[in-house]
C-alpha positions in Angstrom: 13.4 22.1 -27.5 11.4 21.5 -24.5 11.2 18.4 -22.8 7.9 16.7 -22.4 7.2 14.8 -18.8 6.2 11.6 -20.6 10.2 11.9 -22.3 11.5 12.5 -18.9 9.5 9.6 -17.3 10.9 7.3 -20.5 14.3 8.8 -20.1 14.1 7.7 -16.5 12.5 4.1 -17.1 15.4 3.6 -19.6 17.5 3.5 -16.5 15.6 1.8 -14.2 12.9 -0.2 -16.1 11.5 -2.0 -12.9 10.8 0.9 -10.7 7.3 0.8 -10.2 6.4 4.5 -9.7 8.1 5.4 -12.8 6.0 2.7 -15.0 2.9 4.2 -13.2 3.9 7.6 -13.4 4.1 6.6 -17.2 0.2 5.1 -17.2 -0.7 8.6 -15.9 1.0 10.7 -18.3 -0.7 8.1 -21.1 -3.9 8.8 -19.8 -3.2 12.4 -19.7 -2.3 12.4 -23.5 -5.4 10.3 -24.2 -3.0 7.5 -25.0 -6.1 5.0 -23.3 -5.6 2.1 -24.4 -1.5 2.5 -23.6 -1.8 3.6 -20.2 -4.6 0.9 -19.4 -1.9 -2.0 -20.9 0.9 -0.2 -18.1 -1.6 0.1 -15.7 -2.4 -3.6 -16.1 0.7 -4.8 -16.0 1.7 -3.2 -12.5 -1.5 -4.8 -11.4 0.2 -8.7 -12.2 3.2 -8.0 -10.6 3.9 -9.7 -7.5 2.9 -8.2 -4.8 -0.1 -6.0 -7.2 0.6 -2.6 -7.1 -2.5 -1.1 -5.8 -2.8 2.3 -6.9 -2.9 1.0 -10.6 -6.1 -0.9 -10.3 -7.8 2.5 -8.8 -6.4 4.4 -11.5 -7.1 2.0 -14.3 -10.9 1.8 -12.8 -11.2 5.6 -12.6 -10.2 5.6 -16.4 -11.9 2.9 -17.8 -15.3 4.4 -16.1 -14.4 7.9 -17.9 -14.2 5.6 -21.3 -17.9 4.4 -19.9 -16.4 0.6 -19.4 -18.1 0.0 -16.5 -18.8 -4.0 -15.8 -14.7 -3.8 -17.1 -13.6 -1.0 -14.1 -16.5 -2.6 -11.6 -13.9 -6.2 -12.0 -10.8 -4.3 -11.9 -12.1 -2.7 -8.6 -13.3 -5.8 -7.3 -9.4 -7.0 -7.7 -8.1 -3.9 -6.6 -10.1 -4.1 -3.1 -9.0 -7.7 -2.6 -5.3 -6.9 -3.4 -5.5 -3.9 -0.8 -7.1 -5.6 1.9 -4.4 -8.5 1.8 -1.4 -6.0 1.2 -3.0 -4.4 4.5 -3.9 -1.5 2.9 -7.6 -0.6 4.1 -7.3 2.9 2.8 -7.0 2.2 -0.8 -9.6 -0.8 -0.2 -12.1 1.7 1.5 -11.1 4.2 -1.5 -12.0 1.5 -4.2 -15.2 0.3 -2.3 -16.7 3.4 -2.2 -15.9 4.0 -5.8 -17.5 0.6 -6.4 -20.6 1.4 -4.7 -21.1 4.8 -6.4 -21.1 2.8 -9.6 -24.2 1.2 -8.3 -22.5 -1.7 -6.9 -24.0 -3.8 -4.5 
């Protein structure tokens, strides 16, 4: 029987249940299996840790604007370009403002 990459994430978080890519890598693999509502609770929680990690809030705003939740991804973006900019991250912040704006945000 074939391993699934969702298993082999789990198998691996079993392990380690704090490394961060793993749990995100986890959110993805949710998404992918239209587990939404999963991988948006992962995603969430990466996004309280201290420091935020960033990618999650891009991902999670991607997802919820392909579930057409848009004032809900528009906040989470709003978060996720504050928590870049002061993690000195102006890449992801430029990623997520342009993503803002193309959702008609001003």
């Amino acid at each position: 029987m074939m391993v699934s990459r969702l298993e082999k994430i789990e198998a691996m978080l079993a392990d380690d249940p704090t490394d961060v890519f793993l749990r995100y890598s986890l959110a993805m693999e949710l998404d992918k299996a239209d587990e939404h509502e999963a991988s948006l609770a992962k995603l969430q929680e990466l996004t309280t840790e201290n420091p935020p990690y960033v990618p999650a809030f891009f991902m999670a705003g991607q997802q919820l604007v392909r579930l057409a939740r848009i004032p809900a991804a528009q906040d989470l973006l709003r978060q996720g370009v504050e928590q870049a900019r002061a993690q000195g991250d102006d890449h992801a912040a430029a990623e997520m403002s342009e993503f803002l704006n193309s959702l008609g945000e001003k």
